[in-house]
C-alpha positions in Angstrom: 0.0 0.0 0.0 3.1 2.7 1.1 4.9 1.8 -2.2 1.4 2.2 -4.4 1.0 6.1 -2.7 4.6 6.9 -3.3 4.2 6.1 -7.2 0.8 7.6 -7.1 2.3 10.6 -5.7 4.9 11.1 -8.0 2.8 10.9 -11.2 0.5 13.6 -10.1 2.7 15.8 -7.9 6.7 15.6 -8.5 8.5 18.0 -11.0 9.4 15.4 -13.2 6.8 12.6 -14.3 6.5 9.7 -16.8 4.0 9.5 -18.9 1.3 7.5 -18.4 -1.0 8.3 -21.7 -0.3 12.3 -21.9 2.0 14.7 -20.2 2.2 18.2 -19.5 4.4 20.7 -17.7 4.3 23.9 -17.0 5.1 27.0 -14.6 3.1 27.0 -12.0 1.0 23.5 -10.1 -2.7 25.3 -11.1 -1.6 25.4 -15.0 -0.4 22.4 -15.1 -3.4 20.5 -13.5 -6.0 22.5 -15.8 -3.8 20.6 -18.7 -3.7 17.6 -17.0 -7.4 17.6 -16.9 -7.7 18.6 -20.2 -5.9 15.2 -21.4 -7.8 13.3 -18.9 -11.5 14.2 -21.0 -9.5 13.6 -23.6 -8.5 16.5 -25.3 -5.4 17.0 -27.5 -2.4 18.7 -26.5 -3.5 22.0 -28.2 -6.3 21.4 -25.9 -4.1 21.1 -23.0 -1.6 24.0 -24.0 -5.2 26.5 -24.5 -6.4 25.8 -21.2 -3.1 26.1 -19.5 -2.5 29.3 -20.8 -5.9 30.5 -19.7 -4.9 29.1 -16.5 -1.8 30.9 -16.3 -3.7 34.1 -16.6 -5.2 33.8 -14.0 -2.5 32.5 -11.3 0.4 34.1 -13.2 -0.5 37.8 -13.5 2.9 38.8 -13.6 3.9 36.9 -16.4 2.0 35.6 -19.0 -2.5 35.8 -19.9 -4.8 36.8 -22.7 -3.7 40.2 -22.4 -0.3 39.5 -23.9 0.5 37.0 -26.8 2.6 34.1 -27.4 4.4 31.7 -30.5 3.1 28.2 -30.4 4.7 25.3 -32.5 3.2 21.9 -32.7 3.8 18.4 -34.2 1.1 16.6 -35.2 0.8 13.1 -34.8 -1.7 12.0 -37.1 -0.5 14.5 -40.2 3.3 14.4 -39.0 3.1 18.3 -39.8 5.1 21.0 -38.1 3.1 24.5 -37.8 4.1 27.2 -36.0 2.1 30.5 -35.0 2.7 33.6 -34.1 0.5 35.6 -31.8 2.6 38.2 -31.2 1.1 41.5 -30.2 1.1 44.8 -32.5 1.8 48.0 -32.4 -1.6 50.4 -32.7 -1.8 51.5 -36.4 -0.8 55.5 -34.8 2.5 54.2 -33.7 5.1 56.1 -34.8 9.4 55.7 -34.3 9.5 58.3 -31.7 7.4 56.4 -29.5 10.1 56.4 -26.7 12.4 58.8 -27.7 12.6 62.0 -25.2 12.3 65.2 -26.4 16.0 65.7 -27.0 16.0 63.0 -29.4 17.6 59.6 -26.8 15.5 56.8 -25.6 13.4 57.1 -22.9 14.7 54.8 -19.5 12.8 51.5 -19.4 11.3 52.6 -15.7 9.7 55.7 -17.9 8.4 53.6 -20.7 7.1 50.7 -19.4 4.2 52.0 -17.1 1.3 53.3 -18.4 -0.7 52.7 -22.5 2.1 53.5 -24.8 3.8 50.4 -23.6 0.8 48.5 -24.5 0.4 46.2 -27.7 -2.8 44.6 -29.1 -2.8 41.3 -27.4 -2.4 38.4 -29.7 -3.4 35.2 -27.3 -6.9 34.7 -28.1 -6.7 35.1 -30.9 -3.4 32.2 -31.7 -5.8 30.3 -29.5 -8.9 30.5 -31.9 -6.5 29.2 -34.5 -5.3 26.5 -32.6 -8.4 25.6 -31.4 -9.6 25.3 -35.0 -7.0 23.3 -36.4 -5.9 21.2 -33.5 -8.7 21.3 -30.9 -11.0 18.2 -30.3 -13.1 19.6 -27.0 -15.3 22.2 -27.4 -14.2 25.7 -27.1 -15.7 26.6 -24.1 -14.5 23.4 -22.3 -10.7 24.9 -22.3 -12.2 28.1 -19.7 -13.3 25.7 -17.0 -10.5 24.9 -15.3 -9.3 28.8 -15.5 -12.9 30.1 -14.7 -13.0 28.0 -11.4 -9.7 29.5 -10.6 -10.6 33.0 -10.8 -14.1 32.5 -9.0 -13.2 30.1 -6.3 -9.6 31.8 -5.7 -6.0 30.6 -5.1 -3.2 30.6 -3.5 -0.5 33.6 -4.1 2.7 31.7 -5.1 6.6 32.9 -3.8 7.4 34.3 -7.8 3.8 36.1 -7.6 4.2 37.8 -4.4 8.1 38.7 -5.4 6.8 40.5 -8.7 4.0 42.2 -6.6 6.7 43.3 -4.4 8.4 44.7 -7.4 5.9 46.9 -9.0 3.5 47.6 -6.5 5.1 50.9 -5.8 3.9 51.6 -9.3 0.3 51.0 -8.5 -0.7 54.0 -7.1 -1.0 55.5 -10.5 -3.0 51.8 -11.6 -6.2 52.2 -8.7 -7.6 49.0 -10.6 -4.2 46.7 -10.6 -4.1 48.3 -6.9 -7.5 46.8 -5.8 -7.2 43.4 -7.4 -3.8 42.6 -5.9 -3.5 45.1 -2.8 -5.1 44.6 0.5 -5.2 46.9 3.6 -2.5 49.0 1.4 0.1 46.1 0.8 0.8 43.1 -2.0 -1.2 40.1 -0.8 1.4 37.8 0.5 2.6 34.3 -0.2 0.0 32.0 0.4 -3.2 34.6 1.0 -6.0 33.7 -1.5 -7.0 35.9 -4.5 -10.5 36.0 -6.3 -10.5 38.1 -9.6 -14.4 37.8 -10.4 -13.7 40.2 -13.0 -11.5 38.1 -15.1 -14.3 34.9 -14.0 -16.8 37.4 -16.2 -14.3 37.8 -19.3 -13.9 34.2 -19.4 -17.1 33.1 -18.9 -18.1 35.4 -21.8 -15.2 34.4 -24.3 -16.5 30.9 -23.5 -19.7 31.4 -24.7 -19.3 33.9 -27.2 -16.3 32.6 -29.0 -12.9 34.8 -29.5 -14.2 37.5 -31.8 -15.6 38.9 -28.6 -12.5 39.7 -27.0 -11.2 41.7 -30.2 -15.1 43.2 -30.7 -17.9 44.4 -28.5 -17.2 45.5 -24.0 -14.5 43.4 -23.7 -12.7 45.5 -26.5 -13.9 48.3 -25.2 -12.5 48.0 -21.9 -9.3 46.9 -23.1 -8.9 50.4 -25.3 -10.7 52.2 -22.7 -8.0 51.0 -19.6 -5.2 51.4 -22.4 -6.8 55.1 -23.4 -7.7 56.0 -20.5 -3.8 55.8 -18.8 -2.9 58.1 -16.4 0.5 57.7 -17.1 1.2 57.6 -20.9 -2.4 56.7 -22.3 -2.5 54.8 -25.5 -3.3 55.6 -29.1 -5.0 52.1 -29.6 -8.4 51.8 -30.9 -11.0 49.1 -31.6 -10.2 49.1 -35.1 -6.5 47.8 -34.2 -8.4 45.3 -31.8 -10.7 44.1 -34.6 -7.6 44.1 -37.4 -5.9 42.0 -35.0 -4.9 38.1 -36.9 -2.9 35.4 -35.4 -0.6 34.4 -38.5 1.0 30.8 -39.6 4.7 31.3 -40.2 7.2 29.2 -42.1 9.5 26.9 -39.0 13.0 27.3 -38.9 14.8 23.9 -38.7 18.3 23.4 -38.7 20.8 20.7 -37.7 22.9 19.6 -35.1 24.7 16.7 -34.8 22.3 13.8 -36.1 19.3 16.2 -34.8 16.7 18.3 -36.4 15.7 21.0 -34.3 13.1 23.4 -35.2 11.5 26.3 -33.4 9.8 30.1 -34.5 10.7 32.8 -37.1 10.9 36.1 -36.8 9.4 37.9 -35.1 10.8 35.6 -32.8 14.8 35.3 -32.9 14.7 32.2 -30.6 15.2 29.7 -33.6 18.0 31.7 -35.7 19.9 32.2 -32.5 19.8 29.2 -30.9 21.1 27.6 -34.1 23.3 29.0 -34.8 25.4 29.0 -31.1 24.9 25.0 -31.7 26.0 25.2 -35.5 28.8 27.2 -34.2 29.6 24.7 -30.8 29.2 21.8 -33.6 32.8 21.4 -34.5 34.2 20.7 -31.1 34.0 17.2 -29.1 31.3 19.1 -26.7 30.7 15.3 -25.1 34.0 14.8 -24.6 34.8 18.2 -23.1 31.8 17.8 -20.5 29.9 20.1 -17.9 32.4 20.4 -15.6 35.1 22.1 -18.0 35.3 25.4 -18.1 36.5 25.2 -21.6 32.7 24.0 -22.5 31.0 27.1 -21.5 34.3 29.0 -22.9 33.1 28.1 -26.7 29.4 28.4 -25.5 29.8 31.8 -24.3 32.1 32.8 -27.8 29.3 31.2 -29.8 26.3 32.8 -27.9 28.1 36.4 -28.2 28.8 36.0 -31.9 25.2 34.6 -32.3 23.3 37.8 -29.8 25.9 40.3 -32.0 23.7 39.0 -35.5 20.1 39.0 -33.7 20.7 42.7 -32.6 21.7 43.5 -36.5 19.3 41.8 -38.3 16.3 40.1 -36.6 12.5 42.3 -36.8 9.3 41.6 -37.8 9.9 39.9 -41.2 6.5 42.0 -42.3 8.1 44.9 -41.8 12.0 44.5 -42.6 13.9 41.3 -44.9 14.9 38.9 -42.1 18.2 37.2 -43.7 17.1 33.7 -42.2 18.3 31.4 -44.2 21.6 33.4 -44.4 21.7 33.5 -40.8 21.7 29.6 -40.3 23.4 29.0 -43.2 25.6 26.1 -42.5 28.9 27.9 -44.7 28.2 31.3 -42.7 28.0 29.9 -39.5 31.1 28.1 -39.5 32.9 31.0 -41.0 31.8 32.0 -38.0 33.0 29.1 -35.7 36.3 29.3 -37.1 36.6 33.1 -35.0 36.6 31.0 -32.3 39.6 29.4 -30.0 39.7 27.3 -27.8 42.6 29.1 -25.5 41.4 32.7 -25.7 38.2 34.7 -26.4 37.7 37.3 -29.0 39.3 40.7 -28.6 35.5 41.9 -30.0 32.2 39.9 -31.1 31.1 41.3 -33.6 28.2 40.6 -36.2 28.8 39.1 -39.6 27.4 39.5 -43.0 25.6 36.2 -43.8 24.3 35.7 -47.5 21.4 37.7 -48.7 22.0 40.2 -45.6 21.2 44.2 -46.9 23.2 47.1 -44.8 21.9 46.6 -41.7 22.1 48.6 -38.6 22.9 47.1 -35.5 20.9 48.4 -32.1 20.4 46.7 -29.0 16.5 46.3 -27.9 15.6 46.3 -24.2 13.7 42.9 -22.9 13.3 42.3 -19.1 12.5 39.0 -17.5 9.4 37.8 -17.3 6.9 35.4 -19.7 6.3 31.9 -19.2 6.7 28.2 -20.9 4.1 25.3 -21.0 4.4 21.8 -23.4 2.2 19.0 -23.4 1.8 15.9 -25.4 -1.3 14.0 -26.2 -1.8 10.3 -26.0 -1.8 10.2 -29.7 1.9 11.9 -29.4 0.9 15.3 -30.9 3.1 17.9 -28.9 2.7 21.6 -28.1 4.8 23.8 -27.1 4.0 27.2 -26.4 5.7 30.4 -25.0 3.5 33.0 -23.4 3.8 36.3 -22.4 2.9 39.6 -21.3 6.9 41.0 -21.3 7.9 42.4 -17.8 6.3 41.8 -14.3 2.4 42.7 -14.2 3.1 43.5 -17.9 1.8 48.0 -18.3 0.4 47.6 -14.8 -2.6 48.1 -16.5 -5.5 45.9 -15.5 -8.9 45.9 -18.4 -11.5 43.2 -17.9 -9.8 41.7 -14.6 -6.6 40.7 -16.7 -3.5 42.3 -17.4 -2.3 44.4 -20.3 1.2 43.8 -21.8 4.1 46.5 -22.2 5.4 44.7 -24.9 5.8 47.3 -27.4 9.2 48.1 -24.9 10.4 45.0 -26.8 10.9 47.4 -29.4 14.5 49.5 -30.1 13.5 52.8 -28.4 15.7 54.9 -30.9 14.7 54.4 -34.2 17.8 55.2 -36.1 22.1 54.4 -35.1 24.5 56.2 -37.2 22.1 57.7 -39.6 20.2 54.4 -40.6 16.8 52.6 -39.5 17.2 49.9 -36.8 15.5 46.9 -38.1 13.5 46.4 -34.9 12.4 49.8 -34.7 8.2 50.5 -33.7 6.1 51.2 -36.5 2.1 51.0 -36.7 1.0 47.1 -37.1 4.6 46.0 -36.4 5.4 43.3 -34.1 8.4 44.1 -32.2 11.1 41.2 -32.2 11.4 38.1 -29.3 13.6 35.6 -28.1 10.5 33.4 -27.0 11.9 30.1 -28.3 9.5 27.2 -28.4 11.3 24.4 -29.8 11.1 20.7 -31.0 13.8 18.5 -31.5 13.5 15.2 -34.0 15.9 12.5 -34.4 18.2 11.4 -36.8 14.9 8.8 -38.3 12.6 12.0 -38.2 11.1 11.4 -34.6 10.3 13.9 -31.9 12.5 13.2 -28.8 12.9 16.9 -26.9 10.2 19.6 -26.4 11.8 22.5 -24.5 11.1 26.5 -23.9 12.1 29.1 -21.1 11.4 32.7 -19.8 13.4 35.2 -18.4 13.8 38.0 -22.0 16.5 37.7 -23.3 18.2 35.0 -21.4 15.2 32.2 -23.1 17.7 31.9 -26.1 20.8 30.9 -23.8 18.4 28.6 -21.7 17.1 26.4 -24.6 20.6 26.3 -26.0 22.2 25.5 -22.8 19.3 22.6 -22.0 19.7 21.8 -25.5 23.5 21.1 -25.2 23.0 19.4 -21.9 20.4 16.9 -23.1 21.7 15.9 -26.7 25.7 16.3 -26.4 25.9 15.2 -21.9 22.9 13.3 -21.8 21.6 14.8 -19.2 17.4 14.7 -18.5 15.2 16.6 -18.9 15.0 18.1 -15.3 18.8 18.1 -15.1 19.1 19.8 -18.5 16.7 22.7 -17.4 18.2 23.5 -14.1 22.2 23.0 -14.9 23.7 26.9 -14.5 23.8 29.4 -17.3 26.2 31.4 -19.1 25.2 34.7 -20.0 26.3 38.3 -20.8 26.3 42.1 -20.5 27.9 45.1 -21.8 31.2 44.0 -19.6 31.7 40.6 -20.6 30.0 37.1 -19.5 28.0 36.7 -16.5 27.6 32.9 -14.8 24.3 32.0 -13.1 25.1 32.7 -9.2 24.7 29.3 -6.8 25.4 26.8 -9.9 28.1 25.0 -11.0 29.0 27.2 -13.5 29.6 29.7 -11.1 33.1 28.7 -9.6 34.6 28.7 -13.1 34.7 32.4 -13.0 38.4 32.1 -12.8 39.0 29.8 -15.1 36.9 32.1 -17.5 38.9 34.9 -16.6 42.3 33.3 -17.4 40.8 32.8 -20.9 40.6 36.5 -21.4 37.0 37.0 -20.6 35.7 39.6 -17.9 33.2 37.7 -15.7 30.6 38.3 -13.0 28.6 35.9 -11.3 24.8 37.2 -10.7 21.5 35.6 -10.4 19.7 35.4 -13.4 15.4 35.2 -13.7 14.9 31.7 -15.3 12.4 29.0 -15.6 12.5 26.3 -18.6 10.2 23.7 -19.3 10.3 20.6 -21.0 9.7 17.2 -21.9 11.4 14.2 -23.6 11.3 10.6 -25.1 12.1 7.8 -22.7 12.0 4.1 -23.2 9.3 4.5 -20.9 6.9 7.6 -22.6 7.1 10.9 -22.4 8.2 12.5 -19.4 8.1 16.4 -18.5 10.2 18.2 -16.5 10.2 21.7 -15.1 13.0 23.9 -14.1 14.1 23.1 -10.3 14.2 27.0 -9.7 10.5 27.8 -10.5 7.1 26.1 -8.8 6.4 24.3 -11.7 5.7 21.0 -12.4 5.1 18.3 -14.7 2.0 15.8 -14.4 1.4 12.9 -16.5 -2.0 12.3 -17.5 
């Protein structure tokens, strides 16, 4: 009886779990379980990813909800087709380049920018998740809200990453009296643990339940959404309903590439997760990375070299490929990137990293775009084996701090460059009306040498998702590590001084080594969650990062 409750408890409750028919895994215990449910009625794992990221607006505020947007990428089972959407939020139509560019003609600080309607794009989730529903669903629409609409009516527990992003932007809320009553009591944050009702976003739901998605882009709901963005005191938007009801979630082409005997396939631009994280492992792929191993400093030497040559091309070239030409397949190119590769020693970094010119490239300038931690990551796979993966987001903590129909609204349009022109010439990823502003969300599935998905993995934390998928990809494929392992192994990341190694890991004690190899190092703690899930003998399992309160459930 003891051994049958331990196994029972560690497929419904532990971090990592095998699958039983389904799995899912995401962020945060609620989210996860509203998937898990989803699978157990039978639902496919579009179902599953839908409902989880209804879920997660509810009990993750501060990250991700329908007031943001998100890129999903699924596998289909039964077809054996890859599709990938984008429901990446736009710009208002009015937006212009100076959108947050002071007076005397320099950017705006993010502290200035972020709060308040200007920050605020036209959210893209519902309307990624009417396509999804359409194409991959197999419950009925309004069966995906339950789990979420029982959260938001019945309440739930504030979580330790809720409460800390509270903390953080609370002192903001005093110019947000709406945000302020929803997640303020007697004057404070509500605290770890205390319970939170949102009937408000319980009324939203229920009504895009039974009225379908065109009533979040059309009709109150719209309404309130331009009227809280509008209506701003601190930077009120331009949006109207016409960019609400112009909003469309869009297909876009995959980008695959190899490495190794693996395919590995993730978003296009707007998102920059798939071009960059290829080309740091096309670039990685010429050294004995298994042989080397996790414990030498040497490994995350040439992963650091790689992932600064790799950031130095996204800040040139990567936008909204509807806006400005996107060299992709330049950029992955397997001649350019190991043109690139060869820059790199092992014995000594670069004096200077520098972007290239891969093929098809136009002048480009180079700008660096502004992208705080935040967002969230949720995969699950069906019984059938279909897979979804899906990044979410609404960019920094409680997003604008605006609050419209009980949810939050993004500041994602801070994702673009605030100064639209360096040295005389347009920055690729500079706002415009309509535009999407570039991403490193990096949903991303991983096939085997005969064609067969083995990996699902995606991250948050801005700009650090890129280094986080690379790193767990690297840890999986080339040390053979698992899925929970992979996800919570240290990272290697950078600012404007040099590389900076995740602070409490085992990467972290290598600082010296780093430094005799010519690199200027810091060791800092870095705001990261990953989520996964992978091919055993036994099923699929997921996994979610050891840092975060996620987990993974099987079905």
């Amino acid at each position: 009886m003891k051994n049958w409750l331990i196994a029972l408890f560690a497929l419904l409750v532990l971090p990592s779990a095998v699958q039983a028919q389904g799995v899912v895994s995401a962020a945060d215990p609620r989210a996860a379980a509203a998937g898990q449910q989803i699978l157990r009625a039978g639902g496919t794992a579009a179902d599953a990813e839908m409902a989880m990221m209804l879920a997660l607006t509810v009990v993750e505020p501060q990250s991700s909800g329908i007031g943001g947007g998100g890129f999903f990428v699924y596998q289909d089972a039964k077809t054996g087709m890859l599709t990938t959407i984008d429901g990446r939020e736009k710009a208002p139509a009015a937006a212009t380049p100076d959108r947050f560019v002071k007076p005397d003609g320099t950017a705006m600080s993010f502290l200035d920018a972020v709060p308040g309607g200007k920050s605020v794009g036209v959210p893209g989730n519902i309307r990624l998740m009417a396509m999804v529903h359409a194409r991959f669903g197999k419950l009925p629409w309004k069966a995906l809200f339950a789990p979420a609409i029982k959260l938001a009516e019945e309440g739930y527990t504030v979580t330790p990453p809720m409460a800390t992003g509270m903390a953080f932007v609370s002192p903001l809320w005093k110019d947000f009296p709406a945000t302020a009553a929803q997640y303020m009591r007697d004057g404070k944050p509500y605290a770890v643990g205390e319970t939170i009702k949102n009937p408000a976003l319980a009324a939203t739901l229920r009504a895009l339940a039974d009225a379908g998605p065109d009533a979040f882009y059309t009709g109150p709901i719209a309404q309130g959404i331009v009227d809280a963005a509008t209506g701003s005191t601190r930077r009120p938007s331009d949006m109207t309903l016409a960019d609400l009801a112009a909003y469309q979630a869009k297909q876009r082409p995959a980008v695959c590439g190899h490495y190794r005997v693996y395919r590995i396939c993730g978003m296009g631009p707007p998102s920059s997760g798939a071009t960059t994280v290829l080309q740091i492992l096309g670039m990685i792929e010429r050294f004995d990375m298994k042989k080397l191993g996790a414990a030498n400093p040497v490994s995350w030497h040439l992963i650091g070299e790689a992932m600064l040559l790799a950031y130095a091309d996204r800040e040139k070239y990567l936008g909204d490929r509807d806006f400005v030409d996107v060299p992709v397949a330049g950029l992955i190119d397997p001649g350019y990137v190991k043109s690139r590769s060869k820059l790199i020693s092992m014995t000594k970094t670069l004096a200077s990293h520098d972007a290239g010119t891969p093929p098809g490239a136009a002048p480009r300038t180079a700008a660096v775009q502004a992208e705080v931690p935040g967002t969230t990551h949720f995969v699950a796979v069906d019984r059938a084996g279909s897979i979804g993966t899906m990044t979410s987001t609404v960019e920094g903590p409680f997003g604008s701090q605006i609050l419209a129909n009980g949810f939050v609204l993004n500041n994602e349009l801070t994702d673009f460059t605030y100064v639209p022109e360096k040295d005389g010439a347009p920055v690729a990823n500079r706002v415009q009306g309509g535009k999407r502003p570039l991403s490193s969300m990096s949903p991303t599935i991983v096939y085997d040498e005969s064609g067969e998905p083995i990996f699902t993995v995606g991250a948050a934390g801005g700009k650090t998702i890129i280094m986080q998928v690379a790193k767990a990809l690297i840890a999986h494929l080339d040390w053979g590590m698992p899925g929970r392992e992979a996800l919570g192994l240290g990272l290697v990341y950078f600012n404007s001084k040099g590389l900076v190694l995740e602070e409490g890991t085992a990467v972290a004690p290598m600082k010296a080594d780093l430094e005799k190899l010519g690199h200027v190092v810091s060791v800092s703690k870095l705001g990261l969650k990953a989520n996964a899930a992978e091919l055993t003998p036994n099923g699929w399992v997921g996994a979610a990062d050891p840092r975060s309160v996620g987990v993974a459930l099987a079905e």
